[in-house]
C-alpha positions in Angstrom: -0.8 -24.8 96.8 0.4 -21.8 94.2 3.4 -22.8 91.8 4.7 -20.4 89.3 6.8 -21.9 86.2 8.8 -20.2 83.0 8.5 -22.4 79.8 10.6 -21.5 76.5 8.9 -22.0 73.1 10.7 -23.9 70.8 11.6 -23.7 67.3 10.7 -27.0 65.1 13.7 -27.3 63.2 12.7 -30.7 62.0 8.5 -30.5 61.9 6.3 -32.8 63.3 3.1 -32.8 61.3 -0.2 -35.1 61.4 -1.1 -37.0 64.1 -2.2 -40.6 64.0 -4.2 -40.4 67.2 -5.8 -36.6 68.0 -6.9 -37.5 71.3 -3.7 -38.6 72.7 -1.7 -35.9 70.6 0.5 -38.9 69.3 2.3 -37.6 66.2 3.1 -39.1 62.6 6.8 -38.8 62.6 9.6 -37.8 65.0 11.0 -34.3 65.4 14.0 -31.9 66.4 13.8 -28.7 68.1 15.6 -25.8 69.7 14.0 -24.3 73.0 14.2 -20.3 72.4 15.2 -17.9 75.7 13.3 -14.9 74.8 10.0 -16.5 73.7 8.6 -17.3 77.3 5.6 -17.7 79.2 5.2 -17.6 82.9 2.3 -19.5 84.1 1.0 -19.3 88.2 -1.4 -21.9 89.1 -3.3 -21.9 92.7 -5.5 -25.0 93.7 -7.5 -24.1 96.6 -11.0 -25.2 97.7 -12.2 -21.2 98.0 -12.4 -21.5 94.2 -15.9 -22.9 92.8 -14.6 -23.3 89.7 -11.1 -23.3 87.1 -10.8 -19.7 86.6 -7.9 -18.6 83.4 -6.5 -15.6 82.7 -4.4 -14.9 79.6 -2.1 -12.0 79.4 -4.7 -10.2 81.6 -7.9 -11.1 79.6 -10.3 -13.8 81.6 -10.5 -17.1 78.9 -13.3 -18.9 77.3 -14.1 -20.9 75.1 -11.5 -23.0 73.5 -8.7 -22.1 75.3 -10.3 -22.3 78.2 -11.8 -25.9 77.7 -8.1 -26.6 76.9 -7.0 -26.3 79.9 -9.8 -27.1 81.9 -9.3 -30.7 80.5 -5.4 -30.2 80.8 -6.3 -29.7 84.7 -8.5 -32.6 85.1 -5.4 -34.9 83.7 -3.4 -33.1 86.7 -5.7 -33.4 89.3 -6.6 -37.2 88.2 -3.1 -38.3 88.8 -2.7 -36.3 91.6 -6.2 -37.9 93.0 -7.3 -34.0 94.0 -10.4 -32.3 93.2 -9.6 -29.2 93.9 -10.6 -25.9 91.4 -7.5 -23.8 90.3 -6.7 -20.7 89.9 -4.5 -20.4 86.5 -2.8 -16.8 85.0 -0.5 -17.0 82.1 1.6 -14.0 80.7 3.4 -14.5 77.2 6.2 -12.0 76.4 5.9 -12.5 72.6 2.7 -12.2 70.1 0.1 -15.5 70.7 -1.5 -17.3 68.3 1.1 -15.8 65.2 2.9 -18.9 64.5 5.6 -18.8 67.3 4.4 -21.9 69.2 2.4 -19.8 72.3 1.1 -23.3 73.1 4.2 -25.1 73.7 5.6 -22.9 76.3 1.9 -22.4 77.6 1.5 -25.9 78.0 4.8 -26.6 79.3 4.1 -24.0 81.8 0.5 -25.1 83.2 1.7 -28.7 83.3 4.7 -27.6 85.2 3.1 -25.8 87.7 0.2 -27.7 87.9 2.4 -30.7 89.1 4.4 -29.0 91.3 1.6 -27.3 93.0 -0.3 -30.4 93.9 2.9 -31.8 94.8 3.4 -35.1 92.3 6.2 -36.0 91.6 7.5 -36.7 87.6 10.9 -37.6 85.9 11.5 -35.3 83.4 10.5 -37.9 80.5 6.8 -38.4 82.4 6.4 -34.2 82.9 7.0 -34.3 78.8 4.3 -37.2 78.4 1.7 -35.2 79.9 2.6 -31.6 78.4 1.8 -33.5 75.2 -1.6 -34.4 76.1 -2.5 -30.7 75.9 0.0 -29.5 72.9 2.3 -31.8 70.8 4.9 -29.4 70.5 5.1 -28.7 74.2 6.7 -31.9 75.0 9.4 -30.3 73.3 9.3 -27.4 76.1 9.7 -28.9 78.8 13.1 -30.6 78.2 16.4 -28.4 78.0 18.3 -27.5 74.9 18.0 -28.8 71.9 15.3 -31.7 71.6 14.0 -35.4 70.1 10.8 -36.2 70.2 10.1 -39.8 69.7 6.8 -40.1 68.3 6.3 -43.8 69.9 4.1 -46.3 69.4 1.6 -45.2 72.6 1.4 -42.9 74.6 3.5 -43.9 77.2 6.4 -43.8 74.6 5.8 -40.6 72.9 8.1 -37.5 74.6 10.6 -35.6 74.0 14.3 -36.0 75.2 17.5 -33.2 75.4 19.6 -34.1 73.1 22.5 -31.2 73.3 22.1 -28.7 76.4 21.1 -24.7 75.7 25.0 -23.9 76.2 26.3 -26.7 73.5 25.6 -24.6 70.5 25.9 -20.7 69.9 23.2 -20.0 67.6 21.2 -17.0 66.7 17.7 -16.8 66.1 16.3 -13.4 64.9 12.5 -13.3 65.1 10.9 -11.1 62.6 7.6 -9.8 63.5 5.9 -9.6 60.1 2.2 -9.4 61.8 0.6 -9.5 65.3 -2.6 -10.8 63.5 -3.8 -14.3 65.0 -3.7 -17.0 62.6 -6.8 -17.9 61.1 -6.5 -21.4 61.2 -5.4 -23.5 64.5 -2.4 -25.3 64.1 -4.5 -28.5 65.2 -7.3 -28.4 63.1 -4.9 -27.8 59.7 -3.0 -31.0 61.3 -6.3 -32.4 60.4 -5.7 -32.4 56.8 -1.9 -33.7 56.9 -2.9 -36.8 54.6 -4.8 -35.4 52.2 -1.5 -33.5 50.2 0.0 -36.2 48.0 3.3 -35.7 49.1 2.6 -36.2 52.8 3.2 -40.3 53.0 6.5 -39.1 51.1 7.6 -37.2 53.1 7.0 -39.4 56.0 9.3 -42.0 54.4 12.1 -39.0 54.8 11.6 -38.0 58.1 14.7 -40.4 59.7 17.0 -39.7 57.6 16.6 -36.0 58.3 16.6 -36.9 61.8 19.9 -38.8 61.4 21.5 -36.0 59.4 20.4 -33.0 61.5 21.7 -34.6 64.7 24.9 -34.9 63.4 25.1 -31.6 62.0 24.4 -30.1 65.4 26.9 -32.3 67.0 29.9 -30.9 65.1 28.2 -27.6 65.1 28.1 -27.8 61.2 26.2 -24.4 60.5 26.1 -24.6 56.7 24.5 -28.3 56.6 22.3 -27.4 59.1 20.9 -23.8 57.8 20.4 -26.0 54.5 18.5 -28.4 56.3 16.6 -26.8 58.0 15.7 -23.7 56.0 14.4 -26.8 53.4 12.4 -28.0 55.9 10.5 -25.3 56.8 9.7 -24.5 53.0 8.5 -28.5 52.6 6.3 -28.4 55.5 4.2 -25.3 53.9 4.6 -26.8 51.0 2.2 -30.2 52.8 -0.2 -27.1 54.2 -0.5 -25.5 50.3 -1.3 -29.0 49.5 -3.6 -30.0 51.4 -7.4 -30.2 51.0 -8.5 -28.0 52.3 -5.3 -26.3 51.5 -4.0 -23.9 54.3 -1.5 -20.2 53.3 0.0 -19.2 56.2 2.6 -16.7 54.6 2.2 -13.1 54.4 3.4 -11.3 50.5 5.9 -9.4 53.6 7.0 -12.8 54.9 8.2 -14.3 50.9 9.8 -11.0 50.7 12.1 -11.2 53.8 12.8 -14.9 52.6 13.9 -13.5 49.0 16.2 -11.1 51.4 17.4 -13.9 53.5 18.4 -15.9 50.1 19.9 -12.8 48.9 22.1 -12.0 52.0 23.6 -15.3 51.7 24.8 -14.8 48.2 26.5 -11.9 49.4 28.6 -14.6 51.7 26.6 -14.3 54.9 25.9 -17.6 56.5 22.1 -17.1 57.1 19.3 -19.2 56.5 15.5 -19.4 57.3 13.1 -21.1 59.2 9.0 -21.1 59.8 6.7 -22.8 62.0 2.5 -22.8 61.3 2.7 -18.8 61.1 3.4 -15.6 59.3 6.5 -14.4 61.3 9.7 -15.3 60.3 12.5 -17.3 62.0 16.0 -15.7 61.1 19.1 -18.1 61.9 22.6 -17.1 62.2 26.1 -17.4 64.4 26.6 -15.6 67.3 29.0 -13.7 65.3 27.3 -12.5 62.6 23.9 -11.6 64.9 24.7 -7.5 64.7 25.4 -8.1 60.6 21.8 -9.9 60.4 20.3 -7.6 62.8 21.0 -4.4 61.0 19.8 -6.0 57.7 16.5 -6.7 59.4 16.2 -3.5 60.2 17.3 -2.0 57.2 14.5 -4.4 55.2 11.7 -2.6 57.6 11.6 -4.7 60.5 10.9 -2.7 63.6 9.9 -5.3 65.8 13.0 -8.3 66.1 13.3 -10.8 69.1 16.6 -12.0 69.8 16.9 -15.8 71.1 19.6 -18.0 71.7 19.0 -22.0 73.1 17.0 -21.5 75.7 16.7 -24.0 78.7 13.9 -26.6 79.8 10.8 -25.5 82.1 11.1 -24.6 85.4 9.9 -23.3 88.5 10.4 -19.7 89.7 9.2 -17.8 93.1 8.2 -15.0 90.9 4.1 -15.7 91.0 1.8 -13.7 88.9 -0.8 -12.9 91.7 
């Protein structure tokens, strides 16, 4: 009963933020993303009774704690459905930095749940595998999908997933990940979600949130690059803008990560079409045409970055022979 699947991460491009139930993962406001090819994780997962117990392994260090109780209770949802009892067997392999901001728990989420369903052979549409990835992770719901996705936040929970909205091969977009920092945040994402109410622009901002929606779906459809770098570079800078707000107030930014958005905004004055975007991290989300990537790349470079991921629009989770033990 082993099952092996490949999850992208994904790239917010309009954030979700605030929850208005924590226990369900049901979020405030709907939200857009891209899936990203080069920010996977591979996830194996083996029921079998020869295991007393849920044993996890993350990029080759035994879990605890947390992450572990995470997915314990991710499990117990799997096994619930599936009306099985049976202790796993889970190890997970990320092929970009955890923890920094690059949404490690979407595509590790995705992943489990993936596997986890195939191996104990139930059988999901699309739309009910991206109900339960959200139990464990909001943002994973967006994972799990192909492409470029809407999340509906819903009114329960039965109503709250995330749908394709234009396959991986619709648009070809560049996304340049700059590796500011390696360091783990020091804040979860879900525990400064806590405190989304508190800023005194957040209910504003709420009020917003469709039209955004509305605008950045057509700017995708008629692959509109300049309305949609705008949008979604504002984006970015509003949501921190909530965090910096907040009480207690959360700084995710690095001094090296404002300096590489100066240089972003500078590039474009030079007639470059490139724009930024960031989720809850340090490391910074460089967007650009197909075209231009080589232009953007060697500007990266040339600013000090030496470590650069290269994404395009990646596809939706899947399964793969390829098992991790």
């Amino acid at each position: 009963m082993k099952k092996t699947a490949v999850a992208c991460s994904n790239l917010a491009l309009i954030k979700y933020w605030g929850k208005v139930d924590f226990e369900k993962r049901l979020p405030t406001n709907d939200s857009l993303s891209v899936n990203l090819d080069n920010l996977t994780t591979t996830t194996t997962v083996d029921f079998s009774a020869s295991y007393k117990k849920d044993l996890l392994e993350i990029d080759g260090i035994r879990a605890a704690g947390r992450k572990f109780d995470r997915v314990r209770q991710h499990l117990d949802r799997i096994r619930s459905l599936a009306g099985r009892q049976l202790s796993a067997r889970v190890v997970s392999r990320n092929n970009f930095p955890s923890a920094t901001g690059l949404s490690s728990s979407a595509s590790g989420f995705a992943a489990l749940t993936k596997a986890a369903v195939a191996a104990l052979e139930l059988k999901l549409t699309e739309k009910e595998m991206s109900i339960m990835a959200r139990q464990a992770s909001g943002s994973a719901c967006r994972s799990i999908p192909t492409g470029f996705s809407h999340w509906h936040k819903g009114r329960n929970s039965q109503s709250s997933y995330a749908e394709s909205i234009f396959p991986a091969s619709y648009w070809q977009l560049t996304d340049l990940v700059a590796i500011i920092s390696h360091q783990i945040k020091s804040v979860p994402t879900s525990i400064a979600q806590q405190s989304a109410f508190t800023s005194p622009f957040f209910r504003e901002r709420l009020k917003r949130i469709p039209d955004k929606i509305k605008a950045l779906s057509i700017y995708i459809k008629k692959r509109d690059f300049q309305s949609f770098g705008e949008l979604v570079e504002a984006e970015s800078l509003e949501l921190h803008s909530i965090m910096l707000t907040s009480s207690p107030s959360y700084i995710y930014i690095y001094p090296e990560t404002l300096e590489l958005m100066h240089q972003v905004k500078s590039w474009r004055k030079k007639g470059l079409d490139v724009y930024f975007s960031l989720n809850t991290g340090h490391n910074l989300h460089v967007l650009c045409l197909n075209k231009d990537r080589e232009k953007i790349l060697a500007l990266l470079k040339k600013a000090g970055i030496k470590d650069i991921i290269i994404n395009g629009p990646g596809q939706g989770t899947r399964l793969t022979d390829k098992h991790l033990f």
